[in-house]
C-alpha angles and dihedrals in degrees: 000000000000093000095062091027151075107227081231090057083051105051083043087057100046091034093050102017127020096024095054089033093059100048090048087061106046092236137141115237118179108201106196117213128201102208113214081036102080128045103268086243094057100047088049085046089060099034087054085055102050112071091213119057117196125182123197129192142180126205137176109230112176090345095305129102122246118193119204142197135214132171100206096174145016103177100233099024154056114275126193096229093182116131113256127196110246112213134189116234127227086256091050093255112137117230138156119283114230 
């Protein structure tokens, strides 16, 4: 969306249109955000406007690459923000791994 945007055009749409939209109607959006990308005014702008805040990593450990969860922040409510394993099952679906 940055690349035929203003970040400003962006925060107007989700602040006035997909944001309000989506609660009306009761539905689950998940609005991906490439950090580095964006100004950091922009991606706090939109993290200060979502009521749900996931963060996603990848790292190599012993040549192999480990992909981790976290919930940072769920607006109203304690959230467990520690970092959780994610592992792919034997029928391709993604869990936590215990």
């Amino acid at each position: 969306m940055n690349r035929y945007n203003q970040e400003s055009t962006i925060l107007d749409w989700l602040r006035t249109r997909d944001i309000p939209e989506n609660r009306a109607s009761e539905t689950i959006v998940l609005h991906a955000i490439l950090l580095g990308v964006g100004s950091e005014s922009f991606c706090s702008q939109i993290e200060a406007l979502h009521d749900v805040i996931v963060d996603f990593k990848s790292e190599e450990q012993a040549e192999k690459i480990e992909h981790y969860v976290r919930v940072r922040l769920i607006r109203g409510k304690r959230a467990d923000s520690r970092w959780r394993k994610l592992g792919l099952l034997d029928n391709g679906e993604v869990s936590l791994v215990k």
